[in-house]
Biotite code that builds the C-alpha atoms (Angstrom):
import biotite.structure as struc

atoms = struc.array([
    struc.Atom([-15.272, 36.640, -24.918], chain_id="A", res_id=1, res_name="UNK", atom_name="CA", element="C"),
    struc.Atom([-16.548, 37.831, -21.712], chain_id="A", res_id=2, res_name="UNK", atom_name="CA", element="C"),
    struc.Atom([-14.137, 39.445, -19.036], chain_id="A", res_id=3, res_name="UNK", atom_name="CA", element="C"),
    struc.Atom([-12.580, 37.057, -16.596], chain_id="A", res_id=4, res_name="UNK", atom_name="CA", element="C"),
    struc.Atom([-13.741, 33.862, -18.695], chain_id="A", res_id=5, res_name="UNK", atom_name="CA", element="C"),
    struc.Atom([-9.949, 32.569, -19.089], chain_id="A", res_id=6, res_name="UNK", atom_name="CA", element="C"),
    struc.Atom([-9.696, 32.701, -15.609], chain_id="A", res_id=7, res_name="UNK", atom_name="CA", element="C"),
    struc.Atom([-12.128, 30.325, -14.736], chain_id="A", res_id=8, res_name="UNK", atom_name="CA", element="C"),
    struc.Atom([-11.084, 27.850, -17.608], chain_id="A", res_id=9, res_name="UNK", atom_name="CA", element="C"),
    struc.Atom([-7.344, 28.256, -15.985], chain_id="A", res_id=10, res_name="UNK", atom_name="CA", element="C"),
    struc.Atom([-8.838, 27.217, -12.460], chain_id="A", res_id=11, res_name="UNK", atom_name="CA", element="C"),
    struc.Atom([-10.144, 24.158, -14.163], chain_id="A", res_id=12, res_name="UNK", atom_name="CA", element="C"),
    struc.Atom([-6.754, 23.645, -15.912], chain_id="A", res_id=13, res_name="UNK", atom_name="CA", element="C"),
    struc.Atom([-4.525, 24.213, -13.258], chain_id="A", res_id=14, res_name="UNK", atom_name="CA", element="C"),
    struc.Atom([-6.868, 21.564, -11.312], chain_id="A", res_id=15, res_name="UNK", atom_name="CA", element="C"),
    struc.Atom([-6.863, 19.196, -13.534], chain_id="A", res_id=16, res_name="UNK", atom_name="CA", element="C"),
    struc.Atom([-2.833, 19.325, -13.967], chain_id="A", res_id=17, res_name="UNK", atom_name="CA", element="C"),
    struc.Atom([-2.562, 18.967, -9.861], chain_id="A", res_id=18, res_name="UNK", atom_name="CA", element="C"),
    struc.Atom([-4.639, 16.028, -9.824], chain_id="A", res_id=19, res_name="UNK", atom_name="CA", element="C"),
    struc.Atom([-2.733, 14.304, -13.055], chain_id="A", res_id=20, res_name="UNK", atom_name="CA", element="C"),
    struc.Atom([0.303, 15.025, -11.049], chain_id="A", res_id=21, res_name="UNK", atom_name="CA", element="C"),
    struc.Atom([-0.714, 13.465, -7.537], chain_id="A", res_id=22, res_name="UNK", atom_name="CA", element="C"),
    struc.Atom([-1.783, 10.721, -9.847], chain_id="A", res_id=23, res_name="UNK", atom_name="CA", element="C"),
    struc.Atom([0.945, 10.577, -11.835], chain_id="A", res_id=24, res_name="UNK", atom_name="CA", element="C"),
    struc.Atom([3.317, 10.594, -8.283], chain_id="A", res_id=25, res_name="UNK", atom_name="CA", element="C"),
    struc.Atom([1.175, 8.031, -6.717], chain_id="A", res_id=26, res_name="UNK", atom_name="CA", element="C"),
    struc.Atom([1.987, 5.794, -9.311], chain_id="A", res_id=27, res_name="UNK", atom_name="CA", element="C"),
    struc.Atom([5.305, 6.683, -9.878], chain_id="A", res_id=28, res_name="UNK", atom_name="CA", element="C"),
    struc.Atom([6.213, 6.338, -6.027], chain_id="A", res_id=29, res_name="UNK", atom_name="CA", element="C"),
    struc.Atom([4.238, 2.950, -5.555], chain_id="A", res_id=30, res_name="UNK", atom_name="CA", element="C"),
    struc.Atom([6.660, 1.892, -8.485], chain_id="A", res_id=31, res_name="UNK", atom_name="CA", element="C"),
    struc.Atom([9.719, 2.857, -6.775], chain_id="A", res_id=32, res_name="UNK", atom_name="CA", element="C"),
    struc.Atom([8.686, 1.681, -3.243], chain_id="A", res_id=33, res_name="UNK", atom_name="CA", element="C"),
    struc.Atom([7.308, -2.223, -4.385], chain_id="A", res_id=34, res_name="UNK", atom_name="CA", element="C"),
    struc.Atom([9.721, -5.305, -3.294], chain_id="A", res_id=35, res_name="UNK", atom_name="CA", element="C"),
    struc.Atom([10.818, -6.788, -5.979], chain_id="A", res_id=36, res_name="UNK", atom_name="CA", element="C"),
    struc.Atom([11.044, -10.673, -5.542], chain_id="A", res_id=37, res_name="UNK", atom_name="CA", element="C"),
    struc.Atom([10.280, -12.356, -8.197], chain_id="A", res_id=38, res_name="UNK", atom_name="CA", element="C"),
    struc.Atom([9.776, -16.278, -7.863], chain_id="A", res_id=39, res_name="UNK", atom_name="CA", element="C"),
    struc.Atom([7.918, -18.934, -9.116], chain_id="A", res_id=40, res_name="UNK", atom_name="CA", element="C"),
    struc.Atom([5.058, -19.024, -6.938], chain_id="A", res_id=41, res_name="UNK", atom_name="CA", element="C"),
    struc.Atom([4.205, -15.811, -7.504], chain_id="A", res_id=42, res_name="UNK", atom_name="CA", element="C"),
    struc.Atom([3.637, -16.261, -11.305], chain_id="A", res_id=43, res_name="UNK", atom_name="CA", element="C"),
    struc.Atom([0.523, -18.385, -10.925], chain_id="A", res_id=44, res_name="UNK", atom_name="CA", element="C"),
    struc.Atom([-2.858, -16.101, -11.819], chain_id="A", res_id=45, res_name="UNK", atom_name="CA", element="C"),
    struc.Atom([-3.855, -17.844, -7.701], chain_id="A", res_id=46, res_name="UNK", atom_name="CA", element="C"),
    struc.Atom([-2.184, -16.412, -5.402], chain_id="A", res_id=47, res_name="UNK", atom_name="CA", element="C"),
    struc.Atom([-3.601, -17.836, -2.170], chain_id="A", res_id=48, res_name="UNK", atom_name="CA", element="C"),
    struc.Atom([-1.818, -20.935, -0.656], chain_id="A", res_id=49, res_name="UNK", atom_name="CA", element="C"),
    struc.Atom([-3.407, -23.288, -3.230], chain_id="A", res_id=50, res_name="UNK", atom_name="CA", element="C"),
    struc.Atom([-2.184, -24.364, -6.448], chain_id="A", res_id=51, res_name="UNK", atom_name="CA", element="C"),
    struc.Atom([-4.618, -24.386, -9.316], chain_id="A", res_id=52, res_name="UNK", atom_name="CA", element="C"),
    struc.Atom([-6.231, -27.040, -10.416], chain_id="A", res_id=53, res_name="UNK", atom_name="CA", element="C"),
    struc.Atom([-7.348, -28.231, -14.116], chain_id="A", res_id=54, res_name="UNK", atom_name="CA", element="C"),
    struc.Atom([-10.763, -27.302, -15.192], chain_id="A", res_id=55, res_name="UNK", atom_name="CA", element="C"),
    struc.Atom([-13.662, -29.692, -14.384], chain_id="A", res_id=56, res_name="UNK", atom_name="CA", element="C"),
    struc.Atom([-16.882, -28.956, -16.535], chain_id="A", res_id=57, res_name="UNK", atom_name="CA", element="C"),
    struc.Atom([-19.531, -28.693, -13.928], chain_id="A", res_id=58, res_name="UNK", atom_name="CA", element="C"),
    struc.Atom([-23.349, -28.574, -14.811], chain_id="A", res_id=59, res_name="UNK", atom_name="CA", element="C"),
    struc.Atom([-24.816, -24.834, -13.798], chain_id="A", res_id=60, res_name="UNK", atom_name="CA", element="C"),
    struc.Atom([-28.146, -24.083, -12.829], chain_id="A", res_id=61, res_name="UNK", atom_name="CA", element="C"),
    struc.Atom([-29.655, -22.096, -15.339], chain_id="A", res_id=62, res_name="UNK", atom_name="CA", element="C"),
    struc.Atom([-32.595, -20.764, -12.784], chain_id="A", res_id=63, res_name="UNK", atom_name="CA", element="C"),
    struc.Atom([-30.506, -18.986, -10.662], chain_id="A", res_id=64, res_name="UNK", atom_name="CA", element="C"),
    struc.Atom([-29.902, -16.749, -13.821], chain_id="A", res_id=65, res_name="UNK", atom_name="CA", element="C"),
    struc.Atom([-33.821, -16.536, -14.516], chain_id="A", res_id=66, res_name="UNK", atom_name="CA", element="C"),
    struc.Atom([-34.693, -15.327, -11.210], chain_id="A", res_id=67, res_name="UNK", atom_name="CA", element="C"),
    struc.Atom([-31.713, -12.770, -10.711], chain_id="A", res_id=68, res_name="UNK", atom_name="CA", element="C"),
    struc.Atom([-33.487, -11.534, -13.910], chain_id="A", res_id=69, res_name="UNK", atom_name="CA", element="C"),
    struc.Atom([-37.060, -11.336, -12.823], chain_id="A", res_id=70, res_name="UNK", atom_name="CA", element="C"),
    struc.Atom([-35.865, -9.737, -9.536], chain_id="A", res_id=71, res_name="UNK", atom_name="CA", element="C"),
    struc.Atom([-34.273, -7.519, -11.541], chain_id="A", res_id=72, res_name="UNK", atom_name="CA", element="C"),
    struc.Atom([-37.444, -6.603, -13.977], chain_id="A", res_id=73, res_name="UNK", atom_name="CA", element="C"),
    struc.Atom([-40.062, -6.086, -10.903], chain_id="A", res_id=74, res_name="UNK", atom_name="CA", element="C"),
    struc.Atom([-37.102, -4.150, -9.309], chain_id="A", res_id=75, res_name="UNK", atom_name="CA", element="C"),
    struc.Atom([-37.159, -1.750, -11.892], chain_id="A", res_id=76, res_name="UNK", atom_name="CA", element="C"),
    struc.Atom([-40.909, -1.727, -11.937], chain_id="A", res_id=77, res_name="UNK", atom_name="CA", element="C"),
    struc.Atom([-40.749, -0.403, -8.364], chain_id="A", res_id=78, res_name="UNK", atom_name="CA", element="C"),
    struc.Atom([-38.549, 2.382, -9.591], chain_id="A", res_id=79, res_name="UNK", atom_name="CA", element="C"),
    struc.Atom([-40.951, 3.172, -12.166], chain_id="A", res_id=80, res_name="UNK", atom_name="CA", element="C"),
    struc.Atom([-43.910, 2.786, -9.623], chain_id="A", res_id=81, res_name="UNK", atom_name="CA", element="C"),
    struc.Atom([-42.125, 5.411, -6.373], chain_id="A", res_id=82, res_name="UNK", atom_name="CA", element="C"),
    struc.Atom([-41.872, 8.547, -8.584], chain_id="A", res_id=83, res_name="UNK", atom_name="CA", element="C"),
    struc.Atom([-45.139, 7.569, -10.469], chain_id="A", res_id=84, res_name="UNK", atom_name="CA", element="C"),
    struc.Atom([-47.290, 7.524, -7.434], chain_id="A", res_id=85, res_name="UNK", atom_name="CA", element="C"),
    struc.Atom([-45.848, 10.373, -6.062], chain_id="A", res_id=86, res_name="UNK", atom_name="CA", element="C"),
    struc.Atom([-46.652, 12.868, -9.007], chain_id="A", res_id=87, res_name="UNK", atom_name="CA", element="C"),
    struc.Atom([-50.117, 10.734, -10.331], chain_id="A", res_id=88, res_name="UNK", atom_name="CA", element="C"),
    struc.Atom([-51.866, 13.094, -8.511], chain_id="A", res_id=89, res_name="UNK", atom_name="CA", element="C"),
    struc.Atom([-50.852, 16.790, -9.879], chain_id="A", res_id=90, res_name="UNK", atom_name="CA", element="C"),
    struc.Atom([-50.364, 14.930, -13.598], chain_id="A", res_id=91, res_name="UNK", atom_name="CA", element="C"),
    struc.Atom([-52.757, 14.636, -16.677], chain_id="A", res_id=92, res_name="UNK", atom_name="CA", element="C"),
    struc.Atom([-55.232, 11.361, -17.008], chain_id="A", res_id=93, res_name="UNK", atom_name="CA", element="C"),
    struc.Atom([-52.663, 10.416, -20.328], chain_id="A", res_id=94, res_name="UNK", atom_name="CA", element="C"),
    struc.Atom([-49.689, 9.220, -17.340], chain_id="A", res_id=95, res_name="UNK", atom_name="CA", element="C"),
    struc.Atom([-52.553, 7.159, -15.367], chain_id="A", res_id=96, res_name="UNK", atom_name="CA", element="C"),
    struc.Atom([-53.547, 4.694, -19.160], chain_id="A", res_id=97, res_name="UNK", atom_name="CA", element="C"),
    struc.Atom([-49.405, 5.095, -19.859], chain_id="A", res_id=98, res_name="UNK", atom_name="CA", element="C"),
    struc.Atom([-48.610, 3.254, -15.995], chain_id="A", res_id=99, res_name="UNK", atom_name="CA", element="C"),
    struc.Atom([-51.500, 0.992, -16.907], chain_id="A", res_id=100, res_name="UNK", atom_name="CA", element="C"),
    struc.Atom([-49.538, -0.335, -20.142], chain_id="A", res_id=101, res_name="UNK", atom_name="CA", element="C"),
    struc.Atom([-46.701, -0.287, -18.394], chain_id="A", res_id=102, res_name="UNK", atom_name="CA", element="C"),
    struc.Atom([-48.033, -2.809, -15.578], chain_id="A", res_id=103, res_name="UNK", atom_name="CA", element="C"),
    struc.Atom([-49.783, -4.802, -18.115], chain_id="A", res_id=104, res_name="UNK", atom_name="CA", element="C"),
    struc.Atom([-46.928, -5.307, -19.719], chain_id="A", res_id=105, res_name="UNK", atom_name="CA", element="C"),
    struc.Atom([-45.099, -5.988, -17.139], chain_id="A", res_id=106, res_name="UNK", atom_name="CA", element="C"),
    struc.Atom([-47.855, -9.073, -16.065], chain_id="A", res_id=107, res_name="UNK", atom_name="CA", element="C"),
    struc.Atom([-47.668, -10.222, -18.833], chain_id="A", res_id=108, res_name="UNK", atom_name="CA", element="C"),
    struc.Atom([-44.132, -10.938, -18.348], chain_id="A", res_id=109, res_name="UNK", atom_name="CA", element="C"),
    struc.Atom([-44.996, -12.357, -15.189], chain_id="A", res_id=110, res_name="UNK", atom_name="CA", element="C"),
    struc.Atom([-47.947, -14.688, -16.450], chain_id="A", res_id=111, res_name="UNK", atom_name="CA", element="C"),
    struc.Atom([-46.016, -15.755, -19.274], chain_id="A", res_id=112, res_name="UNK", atom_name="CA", element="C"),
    struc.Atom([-43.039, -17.084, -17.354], chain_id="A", res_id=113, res_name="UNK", atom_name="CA", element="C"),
    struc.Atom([-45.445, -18.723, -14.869], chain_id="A", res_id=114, res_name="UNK", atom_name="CA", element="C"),
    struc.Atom([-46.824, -20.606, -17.802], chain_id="A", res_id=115, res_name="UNK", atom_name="CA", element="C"),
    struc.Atom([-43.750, -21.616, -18.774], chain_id="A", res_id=116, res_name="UNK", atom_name="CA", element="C"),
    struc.Atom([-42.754, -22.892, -15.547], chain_id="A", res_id=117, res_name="UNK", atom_name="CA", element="C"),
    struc.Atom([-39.631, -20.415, -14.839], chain_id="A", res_id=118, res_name="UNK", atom_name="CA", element="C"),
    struc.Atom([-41.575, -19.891, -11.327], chain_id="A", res_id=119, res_name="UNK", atom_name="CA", element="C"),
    struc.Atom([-41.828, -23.211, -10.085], chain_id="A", res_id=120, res_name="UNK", atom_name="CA", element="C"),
    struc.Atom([-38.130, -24.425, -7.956], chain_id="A", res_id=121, res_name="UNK", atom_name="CA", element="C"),
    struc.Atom([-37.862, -28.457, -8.365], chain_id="A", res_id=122, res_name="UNK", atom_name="CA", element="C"),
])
């Protein structure tokens, strides 16, 4: 073992103790420090003025979901494309034909839920 290496790991324990304490004390005073009066109204899992009421099966829009999703895939093709296009030009022909998979897969994604009508809003 190299000189002064247990002095580093007891900087990181000595840390990591002060920061379980504040924790620790944080929680521990918050615990001490809360009113504590319990009642009826504040048992109910809604605690805003309201009272809860029973469940009502309601119908939900399943494209909402699909286009959250798509944003979501050409999102991430964007974050593929930034970084790409910055380093295409000091990088090997192979990353060029490996983007072009990429975005063909990716349109095919696209002209595949087109076709099945994902991308028309009635």
């Amino acid at each position: 073992m190299s000189e002064g290496y247990d002095v580093n790991w007891g900087v990181v324990l000595v840390t990591g103790g002060v920061g379980f304490a504040a924790v620790f004390g944080m929680f521990l005073f918050s615990y001490l420090m809360a009113p504590r009066r319990p009642s009826v109204l504040k048992d109910i899992p809604y605690e805003c003025g309201m009272m809860p009421e029973p469940y009502r099966w309601s119908q939900i829009q399943i494209r909402y979901y699909v286009f959250a999703i798509l944003f979501l895939i050409f999102d991430v093709e964007a974050v593929f494309l930034f970084p790409w296009a910055v380093v295409f030009l000091e990088s090997t022909p192979a990353v060029f034909y490996e983007m072009l998979i990429f975005i063909g897969i990716l349109f095919f994604g696209v002209v595949y839920s087109w076709r099945k009508g994902v991308l028309q809003w009635r």
